[in-house]
RODO-2510 file (C-alpha; in nm, 4 decimals, decimal comma):
residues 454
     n   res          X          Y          Z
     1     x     0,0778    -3,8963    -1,0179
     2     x     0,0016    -3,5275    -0,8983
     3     x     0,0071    -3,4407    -0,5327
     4     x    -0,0991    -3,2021    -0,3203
     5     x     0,1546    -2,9292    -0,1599
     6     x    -0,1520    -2,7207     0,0604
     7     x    -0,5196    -2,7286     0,0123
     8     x    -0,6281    -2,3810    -0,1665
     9     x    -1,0410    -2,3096    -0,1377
    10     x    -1,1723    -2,0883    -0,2988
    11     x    -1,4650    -1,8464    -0,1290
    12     x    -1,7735    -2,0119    -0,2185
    13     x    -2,0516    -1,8100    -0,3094
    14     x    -2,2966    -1,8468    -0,0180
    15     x    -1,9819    -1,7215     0,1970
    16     x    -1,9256    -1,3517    -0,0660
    17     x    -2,1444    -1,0902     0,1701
    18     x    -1,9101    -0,7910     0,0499
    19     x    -2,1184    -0,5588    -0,1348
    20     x    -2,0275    -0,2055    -0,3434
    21     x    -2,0338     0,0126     0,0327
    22     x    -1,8331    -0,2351     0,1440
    23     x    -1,5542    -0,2250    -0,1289
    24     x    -1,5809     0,1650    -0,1389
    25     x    -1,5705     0,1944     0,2148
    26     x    -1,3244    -0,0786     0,2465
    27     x    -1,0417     0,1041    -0,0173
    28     x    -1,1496     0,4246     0,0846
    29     x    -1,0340     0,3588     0,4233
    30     x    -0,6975     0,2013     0,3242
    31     x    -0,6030     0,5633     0,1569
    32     x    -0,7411     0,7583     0,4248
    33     x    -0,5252     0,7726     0,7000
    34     x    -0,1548     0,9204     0,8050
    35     x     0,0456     0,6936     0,5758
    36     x    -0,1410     0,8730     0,2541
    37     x    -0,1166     1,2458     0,4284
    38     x     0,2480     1,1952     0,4703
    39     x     0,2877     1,0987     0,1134
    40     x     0,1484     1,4058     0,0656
    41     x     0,3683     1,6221     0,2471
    42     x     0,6468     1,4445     0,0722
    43     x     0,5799     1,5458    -0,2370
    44     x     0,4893     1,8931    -0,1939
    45     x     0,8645     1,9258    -0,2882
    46     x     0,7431     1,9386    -0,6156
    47     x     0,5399     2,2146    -0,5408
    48     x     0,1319     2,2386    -0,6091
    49     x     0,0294     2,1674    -0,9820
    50     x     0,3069     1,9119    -1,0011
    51     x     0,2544     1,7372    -0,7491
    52     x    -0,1356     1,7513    -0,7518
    53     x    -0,0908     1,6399    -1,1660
    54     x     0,1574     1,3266    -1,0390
    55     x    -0,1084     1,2424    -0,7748
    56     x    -0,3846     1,1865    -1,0389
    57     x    -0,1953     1,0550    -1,3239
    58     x    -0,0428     0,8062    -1,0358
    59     x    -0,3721     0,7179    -0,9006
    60     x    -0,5511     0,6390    -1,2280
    61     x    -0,2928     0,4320    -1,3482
    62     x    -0,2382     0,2333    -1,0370
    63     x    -0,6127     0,1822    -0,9378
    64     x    -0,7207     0,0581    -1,2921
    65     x    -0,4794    -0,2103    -1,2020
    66     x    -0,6035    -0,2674    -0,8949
    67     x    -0,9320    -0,3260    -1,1003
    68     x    -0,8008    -0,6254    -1,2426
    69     x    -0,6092    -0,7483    -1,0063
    70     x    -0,9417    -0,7330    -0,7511
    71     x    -1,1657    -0,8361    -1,0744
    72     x    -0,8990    -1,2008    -1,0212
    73     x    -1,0281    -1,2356    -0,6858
    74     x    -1,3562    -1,2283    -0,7276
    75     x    -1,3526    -1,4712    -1,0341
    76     x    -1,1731    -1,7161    -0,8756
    77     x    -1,2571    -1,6755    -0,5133
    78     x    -0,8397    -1,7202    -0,4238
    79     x    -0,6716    -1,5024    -0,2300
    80     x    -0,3950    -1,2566    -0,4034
    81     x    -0,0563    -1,4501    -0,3572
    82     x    -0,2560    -1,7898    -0,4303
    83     x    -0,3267    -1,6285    -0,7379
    84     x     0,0808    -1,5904    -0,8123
    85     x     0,0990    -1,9525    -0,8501
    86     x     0,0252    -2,0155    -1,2485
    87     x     0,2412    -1,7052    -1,3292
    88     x     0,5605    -1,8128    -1,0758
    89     x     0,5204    -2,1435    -1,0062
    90     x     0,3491    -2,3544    -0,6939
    91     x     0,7138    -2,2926    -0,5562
    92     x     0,7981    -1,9743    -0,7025
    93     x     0,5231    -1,7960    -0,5807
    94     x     0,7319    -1,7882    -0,2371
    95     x     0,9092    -1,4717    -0,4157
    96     x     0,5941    -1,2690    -0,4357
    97     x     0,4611    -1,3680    -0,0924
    98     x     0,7854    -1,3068     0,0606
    99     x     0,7524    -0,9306    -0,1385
   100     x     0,3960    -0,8949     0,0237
   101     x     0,4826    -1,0290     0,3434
   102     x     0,7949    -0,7782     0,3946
   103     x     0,5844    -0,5071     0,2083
   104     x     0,2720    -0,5331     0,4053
   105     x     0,4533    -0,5464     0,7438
   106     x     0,6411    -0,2261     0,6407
   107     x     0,3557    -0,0807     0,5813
   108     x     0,1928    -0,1490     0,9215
   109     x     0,5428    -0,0500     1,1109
   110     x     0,5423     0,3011     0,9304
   111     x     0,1629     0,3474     0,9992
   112     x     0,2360     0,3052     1,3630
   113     x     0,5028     0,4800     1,3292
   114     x     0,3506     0,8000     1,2590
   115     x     0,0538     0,7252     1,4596
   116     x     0,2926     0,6538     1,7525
   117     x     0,3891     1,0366     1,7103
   118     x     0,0530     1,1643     1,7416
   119     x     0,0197     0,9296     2,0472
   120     x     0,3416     1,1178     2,1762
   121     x     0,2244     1,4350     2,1635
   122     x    -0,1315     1,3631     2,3534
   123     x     0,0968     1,2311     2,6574
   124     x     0,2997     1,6091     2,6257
   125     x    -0,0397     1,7446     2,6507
   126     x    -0,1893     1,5490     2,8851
   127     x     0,1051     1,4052     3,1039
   128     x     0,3595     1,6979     3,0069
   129     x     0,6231     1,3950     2,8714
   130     x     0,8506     1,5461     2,6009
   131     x     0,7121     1,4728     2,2286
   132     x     0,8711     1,2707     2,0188
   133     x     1,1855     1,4728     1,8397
   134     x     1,2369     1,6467     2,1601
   135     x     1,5101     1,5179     2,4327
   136     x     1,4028     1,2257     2,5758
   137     x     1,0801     1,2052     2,3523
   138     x     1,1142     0,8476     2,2643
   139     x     0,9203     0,7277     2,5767
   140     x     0,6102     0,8127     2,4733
   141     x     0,6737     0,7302     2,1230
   142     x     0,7607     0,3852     2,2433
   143     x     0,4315     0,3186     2,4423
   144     x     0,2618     0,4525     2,1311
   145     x     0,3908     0,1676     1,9585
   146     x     0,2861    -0,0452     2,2238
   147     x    -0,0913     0,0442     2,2753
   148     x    -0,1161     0,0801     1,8575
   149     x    -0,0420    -0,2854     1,8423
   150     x    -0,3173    -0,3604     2,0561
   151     x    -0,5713    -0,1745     1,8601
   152     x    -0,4048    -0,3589     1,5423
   153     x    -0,4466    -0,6960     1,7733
   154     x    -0,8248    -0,6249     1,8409
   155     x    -0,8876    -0,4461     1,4946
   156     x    -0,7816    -0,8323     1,2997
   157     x    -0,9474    -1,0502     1,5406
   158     x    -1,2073    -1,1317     1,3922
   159     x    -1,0628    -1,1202     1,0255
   160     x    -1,2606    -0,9948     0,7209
   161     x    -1,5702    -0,9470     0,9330
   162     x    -1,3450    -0,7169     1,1932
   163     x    -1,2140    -0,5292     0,8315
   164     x    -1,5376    -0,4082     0,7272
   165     x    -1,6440    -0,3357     1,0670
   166     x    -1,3547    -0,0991     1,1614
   167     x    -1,3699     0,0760     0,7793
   168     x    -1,7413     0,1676     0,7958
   169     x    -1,6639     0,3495     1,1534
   170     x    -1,3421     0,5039     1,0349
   171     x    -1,4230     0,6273     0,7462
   172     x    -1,7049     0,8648     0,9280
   173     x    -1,4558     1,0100     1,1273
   174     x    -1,2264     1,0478     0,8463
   175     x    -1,4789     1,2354     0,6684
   176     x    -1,5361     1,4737     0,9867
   177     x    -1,1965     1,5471     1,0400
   178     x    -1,0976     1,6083     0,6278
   179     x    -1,3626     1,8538     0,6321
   180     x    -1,2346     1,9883     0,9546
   181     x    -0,9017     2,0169     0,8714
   182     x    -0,9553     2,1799     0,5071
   183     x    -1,1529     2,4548     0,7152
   184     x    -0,8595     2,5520     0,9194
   185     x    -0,6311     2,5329     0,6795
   186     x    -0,7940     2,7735     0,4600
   187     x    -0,8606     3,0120     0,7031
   188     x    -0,4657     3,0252     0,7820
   189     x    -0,3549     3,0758     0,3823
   190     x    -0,5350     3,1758     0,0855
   191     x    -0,5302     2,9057    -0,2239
   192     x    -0,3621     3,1319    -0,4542
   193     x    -0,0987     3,1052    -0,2076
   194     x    -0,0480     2,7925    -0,1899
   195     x    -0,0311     2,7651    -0,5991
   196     x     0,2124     2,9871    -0,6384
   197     x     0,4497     2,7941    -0,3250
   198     x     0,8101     2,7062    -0,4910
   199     x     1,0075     2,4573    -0,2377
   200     x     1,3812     2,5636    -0,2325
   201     x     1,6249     2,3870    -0,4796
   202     x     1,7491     2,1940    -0,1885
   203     x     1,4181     2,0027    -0,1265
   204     x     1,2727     2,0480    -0,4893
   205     x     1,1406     1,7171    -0,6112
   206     x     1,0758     1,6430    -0,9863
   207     x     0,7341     1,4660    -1,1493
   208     x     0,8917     1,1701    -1,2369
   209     x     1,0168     1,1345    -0,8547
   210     x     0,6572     1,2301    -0,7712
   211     x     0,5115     0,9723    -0,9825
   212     x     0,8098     0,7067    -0,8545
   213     x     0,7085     0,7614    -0,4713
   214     x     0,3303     0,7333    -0,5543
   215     x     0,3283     0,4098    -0,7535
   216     x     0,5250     0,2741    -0,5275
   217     x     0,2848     0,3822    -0,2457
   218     x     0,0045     0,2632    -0,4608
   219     x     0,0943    -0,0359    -0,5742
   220     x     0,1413    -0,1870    -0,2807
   221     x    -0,2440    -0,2212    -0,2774
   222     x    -0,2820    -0,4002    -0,6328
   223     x    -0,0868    -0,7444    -0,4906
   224     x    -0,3863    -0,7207    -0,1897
   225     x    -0,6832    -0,6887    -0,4164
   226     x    -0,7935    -1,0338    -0,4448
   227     x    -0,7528    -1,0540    -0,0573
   228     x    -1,0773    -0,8930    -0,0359
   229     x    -1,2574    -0,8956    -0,3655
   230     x    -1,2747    -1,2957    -0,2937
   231     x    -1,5042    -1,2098    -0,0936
   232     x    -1,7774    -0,9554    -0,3202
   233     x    -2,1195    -1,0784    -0,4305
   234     x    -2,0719    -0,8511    -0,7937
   235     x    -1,8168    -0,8011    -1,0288
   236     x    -1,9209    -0,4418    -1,0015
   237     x    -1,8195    -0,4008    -0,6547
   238     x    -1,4449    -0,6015    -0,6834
   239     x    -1,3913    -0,3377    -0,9833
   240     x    -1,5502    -0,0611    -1,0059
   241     x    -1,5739     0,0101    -0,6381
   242     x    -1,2419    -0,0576    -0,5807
   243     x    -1,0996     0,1775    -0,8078
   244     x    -1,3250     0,4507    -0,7390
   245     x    -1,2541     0,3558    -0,3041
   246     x    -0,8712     0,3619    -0,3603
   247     x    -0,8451     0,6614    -0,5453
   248     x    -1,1247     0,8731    -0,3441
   249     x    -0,9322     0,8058    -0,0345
   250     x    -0,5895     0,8635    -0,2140
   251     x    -0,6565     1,2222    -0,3574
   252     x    -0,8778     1,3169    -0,0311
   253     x    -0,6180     1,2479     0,2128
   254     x    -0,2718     1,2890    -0,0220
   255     x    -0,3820     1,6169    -0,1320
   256     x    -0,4994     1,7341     0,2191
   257     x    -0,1865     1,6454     0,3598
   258     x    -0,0229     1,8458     0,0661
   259     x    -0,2345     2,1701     0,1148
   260     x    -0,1708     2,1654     0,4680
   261     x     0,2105     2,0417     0,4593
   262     x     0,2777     2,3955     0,2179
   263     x     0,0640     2,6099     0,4090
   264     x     0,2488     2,5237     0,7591
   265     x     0,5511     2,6298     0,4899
   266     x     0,4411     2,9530     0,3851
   267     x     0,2875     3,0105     0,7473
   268     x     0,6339     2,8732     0,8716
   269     x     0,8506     3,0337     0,6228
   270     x     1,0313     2,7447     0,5655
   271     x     0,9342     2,3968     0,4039
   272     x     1,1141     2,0699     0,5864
   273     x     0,9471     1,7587     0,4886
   274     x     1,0822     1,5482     0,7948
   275     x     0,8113     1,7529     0,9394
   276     x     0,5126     1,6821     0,7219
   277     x     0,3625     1,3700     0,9108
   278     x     0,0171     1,4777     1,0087
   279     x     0,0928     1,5275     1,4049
   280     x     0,3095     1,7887     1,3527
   281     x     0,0941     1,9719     1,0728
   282     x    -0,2232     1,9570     1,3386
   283     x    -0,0276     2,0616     1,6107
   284     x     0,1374     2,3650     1,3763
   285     x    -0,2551     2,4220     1,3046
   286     x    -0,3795     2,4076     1,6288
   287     x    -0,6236     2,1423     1,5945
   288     x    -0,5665     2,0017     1,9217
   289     x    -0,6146     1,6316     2,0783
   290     x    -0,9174     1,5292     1,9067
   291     x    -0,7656     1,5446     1,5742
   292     x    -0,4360     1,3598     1,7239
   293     x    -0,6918     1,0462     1,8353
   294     x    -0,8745     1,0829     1,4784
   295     x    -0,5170     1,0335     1,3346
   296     x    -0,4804     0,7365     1,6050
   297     x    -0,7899     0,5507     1,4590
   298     x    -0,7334     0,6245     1,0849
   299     x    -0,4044     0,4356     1,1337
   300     x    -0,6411     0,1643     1,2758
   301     x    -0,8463     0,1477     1,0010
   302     x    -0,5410     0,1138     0,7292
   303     x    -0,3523    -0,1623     0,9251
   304     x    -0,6457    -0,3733     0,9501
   305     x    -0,6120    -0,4183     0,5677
   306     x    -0,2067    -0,4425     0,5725
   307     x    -0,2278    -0,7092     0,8068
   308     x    -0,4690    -0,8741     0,6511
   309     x    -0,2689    -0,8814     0,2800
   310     x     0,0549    -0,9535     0,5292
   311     x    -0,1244    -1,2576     0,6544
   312     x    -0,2620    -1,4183     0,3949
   313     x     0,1194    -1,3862     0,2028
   314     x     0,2326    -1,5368     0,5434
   315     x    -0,0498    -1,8692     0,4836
   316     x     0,0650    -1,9300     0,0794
   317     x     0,3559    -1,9653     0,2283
   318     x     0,2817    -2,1855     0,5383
   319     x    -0,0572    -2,4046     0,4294
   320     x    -0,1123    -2,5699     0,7374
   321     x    -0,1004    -2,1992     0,9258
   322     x    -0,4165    -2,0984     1,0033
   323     x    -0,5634    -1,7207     0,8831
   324     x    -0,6054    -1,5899     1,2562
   325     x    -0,2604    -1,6750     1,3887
   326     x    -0,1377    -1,5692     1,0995
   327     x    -0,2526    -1,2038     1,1358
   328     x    -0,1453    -1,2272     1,4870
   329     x     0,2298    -1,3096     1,4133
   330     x     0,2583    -1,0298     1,1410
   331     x     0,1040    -0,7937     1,4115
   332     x     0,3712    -0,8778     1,6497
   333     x     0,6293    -0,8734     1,3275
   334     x     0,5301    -0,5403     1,2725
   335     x     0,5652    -0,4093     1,6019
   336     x     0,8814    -0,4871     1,6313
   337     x     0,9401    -0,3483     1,2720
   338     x     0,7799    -0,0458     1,4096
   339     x     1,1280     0,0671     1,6575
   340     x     1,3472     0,0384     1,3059
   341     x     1,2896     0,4121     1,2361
   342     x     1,4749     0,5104     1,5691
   343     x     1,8219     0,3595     1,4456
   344     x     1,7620     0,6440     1,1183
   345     x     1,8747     1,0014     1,1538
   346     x     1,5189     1,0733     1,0327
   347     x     1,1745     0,8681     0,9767
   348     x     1,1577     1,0200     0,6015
   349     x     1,5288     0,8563     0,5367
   350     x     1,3718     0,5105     0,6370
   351     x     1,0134     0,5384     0,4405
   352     x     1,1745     0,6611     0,1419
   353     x     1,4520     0,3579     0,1433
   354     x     1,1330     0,1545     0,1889
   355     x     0,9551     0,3170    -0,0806
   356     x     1,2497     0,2222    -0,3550
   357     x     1,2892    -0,0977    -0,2735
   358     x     0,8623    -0,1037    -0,2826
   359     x     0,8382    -0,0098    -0,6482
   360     x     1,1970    -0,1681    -0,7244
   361     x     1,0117    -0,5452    -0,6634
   362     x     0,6584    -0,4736    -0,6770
   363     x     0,5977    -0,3219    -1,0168
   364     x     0,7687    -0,5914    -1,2297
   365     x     0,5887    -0,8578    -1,0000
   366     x     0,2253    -0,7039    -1,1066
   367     x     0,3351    -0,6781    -1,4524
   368     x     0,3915    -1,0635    -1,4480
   369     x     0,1002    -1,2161    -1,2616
   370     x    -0,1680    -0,9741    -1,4688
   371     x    -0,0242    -1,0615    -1,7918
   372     x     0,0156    -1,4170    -1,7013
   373     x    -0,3856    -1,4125    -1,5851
   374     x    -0,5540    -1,1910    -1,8628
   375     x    -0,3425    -1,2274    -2,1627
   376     x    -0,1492    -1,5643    -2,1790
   377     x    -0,4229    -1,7690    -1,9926
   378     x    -0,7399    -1,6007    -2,1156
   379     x    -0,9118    -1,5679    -1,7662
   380     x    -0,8781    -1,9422    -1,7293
   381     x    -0,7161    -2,0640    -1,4182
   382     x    -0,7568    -2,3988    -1,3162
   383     x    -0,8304    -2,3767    -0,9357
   384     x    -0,7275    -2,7833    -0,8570
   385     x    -0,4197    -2,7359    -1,0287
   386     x    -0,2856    -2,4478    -0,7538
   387     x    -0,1434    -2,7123    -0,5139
   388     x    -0,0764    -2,9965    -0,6908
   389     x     0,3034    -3,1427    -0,7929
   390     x     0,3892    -3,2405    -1,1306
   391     x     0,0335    -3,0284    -1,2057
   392     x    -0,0284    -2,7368    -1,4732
   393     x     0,1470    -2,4660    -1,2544
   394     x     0,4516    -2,6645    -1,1176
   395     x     0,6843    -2,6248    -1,4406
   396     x     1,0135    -2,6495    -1,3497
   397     x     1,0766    -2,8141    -0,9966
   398     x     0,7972    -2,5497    -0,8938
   399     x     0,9358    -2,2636    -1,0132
   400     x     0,8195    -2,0904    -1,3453
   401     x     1,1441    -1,9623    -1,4934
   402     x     1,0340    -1,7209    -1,7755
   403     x     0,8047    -1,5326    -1,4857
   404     x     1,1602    -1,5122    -1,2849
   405     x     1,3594    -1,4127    -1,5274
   406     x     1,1038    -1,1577    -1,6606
   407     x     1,0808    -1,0537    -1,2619
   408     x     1,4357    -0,9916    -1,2587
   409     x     1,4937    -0,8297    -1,5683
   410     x     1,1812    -0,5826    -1,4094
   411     x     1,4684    -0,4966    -1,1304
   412     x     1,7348    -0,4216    -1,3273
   413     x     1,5493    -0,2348    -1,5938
   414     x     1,3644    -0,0133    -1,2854
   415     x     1,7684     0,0312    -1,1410
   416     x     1,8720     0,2060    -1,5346
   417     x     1,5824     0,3705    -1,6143
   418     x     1,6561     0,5724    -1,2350
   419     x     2,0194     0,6833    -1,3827
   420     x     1,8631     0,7996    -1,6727
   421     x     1,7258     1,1825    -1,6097
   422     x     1,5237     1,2341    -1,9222
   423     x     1,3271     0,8950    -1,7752
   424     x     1,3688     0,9451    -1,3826
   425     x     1,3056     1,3178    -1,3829
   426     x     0,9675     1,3076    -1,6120
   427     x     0,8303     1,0064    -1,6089
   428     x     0,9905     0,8040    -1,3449
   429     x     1,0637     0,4716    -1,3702
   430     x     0,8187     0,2755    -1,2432
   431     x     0,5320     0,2689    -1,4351
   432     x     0,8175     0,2107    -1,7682
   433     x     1,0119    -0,1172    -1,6004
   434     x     0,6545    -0,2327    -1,5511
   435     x     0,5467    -0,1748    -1,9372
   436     x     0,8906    -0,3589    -2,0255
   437     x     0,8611    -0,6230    -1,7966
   438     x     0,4989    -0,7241    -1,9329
   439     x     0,6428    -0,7110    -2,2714
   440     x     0,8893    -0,9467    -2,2078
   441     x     0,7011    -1,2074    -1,9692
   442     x     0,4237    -1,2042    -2,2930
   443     x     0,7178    -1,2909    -2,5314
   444     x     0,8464    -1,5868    -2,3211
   445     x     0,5571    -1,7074    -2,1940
   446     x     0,3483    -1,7169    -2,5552
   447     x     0,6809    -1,8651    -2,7324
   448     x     0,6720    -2,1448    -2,4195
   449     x     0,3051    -2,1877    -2,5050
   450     x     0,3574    -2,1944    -2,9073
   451     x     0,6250    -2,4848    -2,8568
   452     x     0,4023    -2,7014    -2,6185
   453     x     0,1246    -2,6709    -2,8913
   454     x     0,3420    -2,7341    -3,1782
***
């Protein structure tokens, strides 16, 4: 006879109040904050119209599957890594929450992280304590950390509720201070300028590295869809909404960030992308305190929905653990996650690191659970069967092998395809291990299916 491992409810209906402002605002606000300007300013190694080009073609790509994997969410009413169970097993679908939990809290940690900067620099201006990168400049990066983590404390408090609360406030200001921002940056260097900018060979990034670093920034949002879309009233606002959210906020605040890392360049007369975190670029610009505290609260806004993935990974994992504490543990997790960037000769050295082992595990995973979902199951989960033993979803002692295997082989292909130029250099190798990966898991899994019919 089956039994249970962890009870698994779905959202029911009367409980869905998220609504199309509330998905747009909700994934416009994840993109919109320092995180997304940095990525920016990293990639404006690959000067202007590539980098701009890899930024859309990224984005599109990324966000339709966001569509679907949100469009899960709301169907079912299950949260994202609950939703890993018929592709990897009741069991198995510890690897993906492990992925999101580690993910997720990385995330968080190097959204502090740069916040913590701008924090730094408001106590140089207001207390005259060195900024952060200057001698003796890790004090007040330190109690940045400190007070960010209780914003990120206050901002999950009350879960989803607190979520759409703190996005419908932040993104105003974001708004205000994009607008802002564009307007000084214009006034400091022309557009044709800032076309025709060429980083030096040393620096120069390719597309396909482009399009590597942004799928592997994006992504990281498709394996939190269903997190949030559990909770919409339409299909219309799980897809549609989130798609158009996620990629409004990405090209707003990526390509501001990359406008205003190349014009501090050309202004500068020399590019260095260790200094492309939005702190530094406002302070380069002038902008003053207020846009430091904007930069403070946009972080807010972000980590309230990295959290939020990182805790609900953290419960698939742990049934008995309870959503709240749960957000509060990964908060604490991620502030001590936060200090990791001080033991690397630079903050870009650590987020990049993070960023290849991000769309190293992450891409092949997506491939899996959305062809699993849409292609080998029809749209036809069977929401009883999540946490039972000897059930529909248990296969092999819990784990299901072919999505493993398929999983791994995702790795492996992603680690060739980097060592291969014509692949790395154009395309990149992301957005191809995931393509093979799918391929494979549908060959395995249909075969498995064909046998248990025959």
């Amino acid at each position: 006879m089956a039994k249970d491992t962890g009870k698994i409810q779905p959202v029911r209906p009367e409980a869905r109040q998220m609504g199309n402002w509330d998905m747009l605002a909700t994934w416009i606000g994840a993109n919109a904050n320092n995180g997304t300007w940095y990525i920016g300013g990293v990639i404006a190694a690959a000067g202007m119209l590539t980098a701009s080009t890899a930024l859309i073609v990224a984005g599109v790509i990324s966000y339709i599957l966001l569509a679907f994997a949100s469009y899960m969410g709301h169907r079912t009413g299950l949260p994202a890594m609950a939703l890993t169970r018929p592709s990897f097993g009741v069991r198995g679908s510890f690897i993906p929450s492990i992925i999101n939990l580690v993910q997720f809290i990385g995330w968080a940690a190097a959204n502090t992280f740069i916040a913590a900067i701008s924090i730094s620099v408001i106590f140089k201006d207001l207390l005259g304590w060195p900024a952060y990168g200057t001698p003796g400049g890790n004090r007040g990066l330190i109690v940045g950390i400190l007070i960010m983590s209780l914003l990120h404390l206050g901002s999950i408090s009350l879960g989803e509720r607190s979520v759409r609360m703190i996005e419908r406030v932040g993104i105003v200001l974001v708004m205000l201070f994009v607008i802002w921002e564009s307007v000084v940056v214009f006034r400091h260097v022309s557009l044709s300028a800032i076309l025709a900018w060429r980083p030096s060979g040393h620096f120069h990034m390719t597309s396909g590295g482009a399009i590597d670093v942004l799928a592997a920034f994006n992504l990281a949002w498709v394996t939190a869809a269903a997190d949030f879309s559990r909770f919409t009233k339409k299909k219309q606002a799980a897809t549609t909404f989130s798609f158009l959210g996620a990629n409004i906020g990405l090209l707003w605040f990526a390509l501001i960030g990359l406008v205003a890392t190349i014009a501090t360049a050309i202004e500068s007369g020399a590019y260095n992308p260790n200094d492309s975190d939005p702190s530094t670029i406002a302070t380069k610009l002038g902008l003053g305190i207020v846009a430091l505290l904007v930069i403070v609260i946009t972080s807010t806004t972000a980590n309230a929905v990295n959290l939020m993935a990182a805790g609900s990974a953290l419960t698939n994992m742990f049934h008995r653990l309870k959503l709240t504490p749960a957000l509060w543990l990964v908060t604490l997790i991620a502030t001590c996650v936060s200090f990791i960037p001080l033991f690397f000769s630079t903050f870009l050295d650590a987020f990049i690191a993070f960023l290849d082992m991000i769309g190293m595990f992450l891409g092949p995973e997506i491939a899996v659970f959305l062809v699993d979902y849409f292609f080998i199951r029809k749209q036809d989960y069977d929401a009883n069967e999540f946490n039972r033993k000897q059930g529909a979803y248990w296969y092999q002692a819990g784990f299901n092998w072919r999505a493993i295997v398929s999983w791994a082989f995702g790795i492996a292909i992603y680690f060739g395809l980097k060592r291969l130029p014509l692949i790395a250099n154009t395309v990149g190798a992301t957005f191809v291990a995931m393509a093979l990966t799918a391929i494979l898991y549908g060959i395995l899994a249909t075969r498995n299916r064909t046998q248990h019919t025959i």
